[in-house]
N, C-alpha and C positions, 0 to 999 in steps of 0.2 A: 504494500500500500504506500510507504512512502515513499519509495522511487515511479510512482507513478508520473507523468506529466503533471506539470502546477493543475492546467484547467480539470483536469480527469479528478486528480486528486482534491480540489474544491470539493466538486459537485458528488465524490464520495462522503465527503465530512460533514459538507449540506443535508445529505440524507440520512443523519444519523437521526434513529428514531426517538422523539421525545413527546413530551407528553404538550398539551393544551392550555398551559400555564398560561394567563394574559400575562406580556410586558411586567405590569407596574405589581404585580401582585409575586411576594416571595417564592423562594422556589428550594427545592432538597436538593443540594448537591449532592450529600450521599446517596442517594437515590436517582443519580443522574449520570450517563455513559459517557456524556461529552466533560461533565467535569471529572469524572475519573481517569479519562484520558492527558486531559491536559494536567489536572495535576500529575502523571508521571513522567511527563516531561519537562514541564515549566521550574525554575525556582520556588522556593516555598514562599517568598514573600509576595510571589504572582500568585500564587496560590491560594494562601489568605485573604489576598482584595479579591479573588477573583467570588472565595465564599461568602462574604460581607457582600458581595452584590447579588451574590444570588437570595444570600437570608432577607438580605432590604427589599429587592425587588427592586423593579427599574431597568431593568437587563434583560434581554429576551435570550432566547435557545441560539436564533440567528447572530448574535452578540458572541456569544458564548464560540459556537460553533466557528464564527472567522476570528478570533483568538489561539483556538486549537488550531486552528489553520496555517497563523502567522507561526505559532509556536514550531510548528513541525519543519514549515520550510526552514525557518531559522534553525533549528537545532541538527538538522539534515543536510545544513546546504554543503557542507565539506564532500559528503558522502555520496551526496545526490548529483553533485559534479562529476564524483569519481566515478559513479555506476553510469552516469551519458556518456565519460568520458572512452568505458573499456566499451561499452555498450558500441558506441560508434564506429570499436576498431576491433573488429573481434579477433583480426592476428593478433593482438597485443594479448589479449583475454585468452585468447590460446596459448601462448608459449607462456604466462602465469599458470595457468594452471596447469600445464606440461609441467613445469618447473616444483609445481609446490605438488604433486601427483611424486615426482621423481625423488622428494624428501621425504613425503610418506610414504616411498615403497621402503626407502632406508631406515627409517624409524620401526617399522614394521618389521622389516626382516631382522634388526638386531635384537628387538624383544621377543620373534620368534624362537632364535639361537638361544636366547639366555632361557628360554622357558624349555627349550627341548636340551639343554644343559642341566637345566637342573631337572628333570623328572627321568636322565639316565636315555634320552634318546638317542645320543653319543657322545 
């Protein structure tokens, strides 16, 4: 989900399903998918105004929802470069994963040795 394209990924987070709360009327964050989200992503002190708006009211789900929104691209965007970036070049993506495949076969075969060493398999 979150190397999805920005637009794609919106209008995933838009439909996350919530309940009928009007706007101005308080609302459960514990009881609510888009604040549990974003609280584990966000800082805790984004965290706390973000529950103080929900307890007051005044904030709607759509509020809430492009918050998680902003959160994700900014806490992704290192990554979500890097994933366009092999993405766009899949020889590059190939010879990494050739690469890091050729380190786990080596990892692998020396814990095999030691385990058929020690159970007397030679």
């Amino acid at each position: 989900m979150f190397f999805l394209p920005e637009k794609q990924l919106h209008k995933q987070i838009m439909s996350i399903a919530t309940d009928s709360t009007p706007l101005e009327e308080p609302k459960d964050p514990d009881n609510c998918t888009v604040f549990s989200l974003y609280s584990m992503i966000i800082d805790e002190g984004a965290v706390k105004n973000m529950r103080q708006q929900y307890e007051l009211g005044g904030v709607g789900y759509g509020h809430a929802k492009q918050a998680l929104f902003e959160a994700l691209i900014d806490k992704f965007s290192v990554a979500r470069t890097q994933f366009n970036k092999y993405r766009e070049n899949p020889k590059q993506m190939d010879k990494i994963l050739h690469q890091g495949a050729k380190r786990a076969q080596s990892v692998a075969n020396k814990t095999l040795n030691r385990v058929r060493k020690s159970i007397g398999y030679y």
